[in-house]
N, C-alpha and C positions, 0 to 999 in steps of 0.2 A: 642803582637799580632797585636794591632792598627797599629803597624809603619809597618810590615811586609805584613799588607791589602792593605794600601796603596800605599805602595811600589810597590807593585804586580797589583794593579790596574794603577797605570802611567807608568807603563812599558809595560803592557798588552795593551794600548790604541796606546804605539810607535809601538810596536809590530804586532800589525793588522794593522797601517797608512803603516810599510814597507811592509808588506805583500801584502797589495790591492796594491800596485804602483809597486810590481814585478811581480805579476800576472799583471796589466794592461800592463805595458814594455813585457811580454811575451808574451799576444794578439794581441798587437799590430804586432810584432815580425811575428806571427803565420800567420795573414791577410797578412803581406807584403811577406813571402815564398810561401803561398796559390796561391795569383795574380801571383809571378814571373812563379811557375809552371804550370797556367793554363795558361798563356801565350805561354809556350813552348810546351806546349800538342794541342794546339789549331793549326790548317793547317792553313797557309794562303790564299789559296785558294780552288778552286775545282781538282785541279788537284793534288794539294799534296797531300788533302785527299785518289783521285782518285789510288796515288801511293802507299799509306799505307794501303789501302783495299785490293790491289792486292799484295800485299807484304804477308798478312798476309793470303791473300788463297791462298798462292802460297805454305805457310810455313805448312799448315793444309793439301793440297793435299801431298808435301810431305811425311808425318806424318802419313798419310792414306796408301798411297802407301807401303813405310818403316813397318808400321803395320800388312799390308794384306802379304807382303813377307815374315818376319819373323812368321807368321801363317801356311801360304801354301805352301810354298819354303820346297821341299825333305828336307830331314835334309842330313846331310853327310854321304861318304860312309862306310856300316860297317866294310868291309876289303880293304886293300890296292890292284891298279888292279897290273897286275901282270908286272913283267918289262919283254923287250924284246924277250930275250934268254927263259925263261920260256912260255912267250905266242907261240914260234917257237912251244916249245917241246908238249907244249898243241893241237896244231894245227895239229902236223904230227900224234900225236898219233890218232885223229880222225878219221884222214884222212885213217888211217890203220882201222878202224873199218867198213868202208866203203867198 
């Protein structure tokens, strides 16, 4: 049991020295994607911003408009209109009730 304690305790001690130094390689890791992305998310000026502000209510007026239509927009017709030759024979027939 002695040899098996101790075994388990210098093993346990490698064991946590790898662990803290891949966790640190991963934060480190994590700071250095964090910076590159805030760097790309960030406008370089006032005018790029000024281009992704109107970008994005241009995408939201869309989105609005698109919204309010499929709302209030008739829905389609219930019967097919009628073709030609049929709309003739509809019309003369009125025309006789006249």
């Amino acid at each position: 049991m002695q040899k098996s304690w101790m075994k388990y305790k210098k093993s346990r001690k490698t064991k946590v020295k790898q662990k803290l130094k891949q966790m640190a390689k991963e934060a480190k890791e994590a700071e250095e994607l964090s910076k590159t992305i805030k760097e790309k998310k960030r406008p370089c000026n006032e005018n790029d911003l000024q281009a992704m502000i109107q970008k994005r209510n241009a995408g939201r007026l869309d989105d609005l408009i698109s919204n309010l239509e499929s709302k209030y927009v008739k829905k389609g017709k219930k019967r097919s209109e009628p073709d030609d030759a049929e709309f003739e024979r509809i019309q003369a027939k009125l025309k006789k009730r006249k």
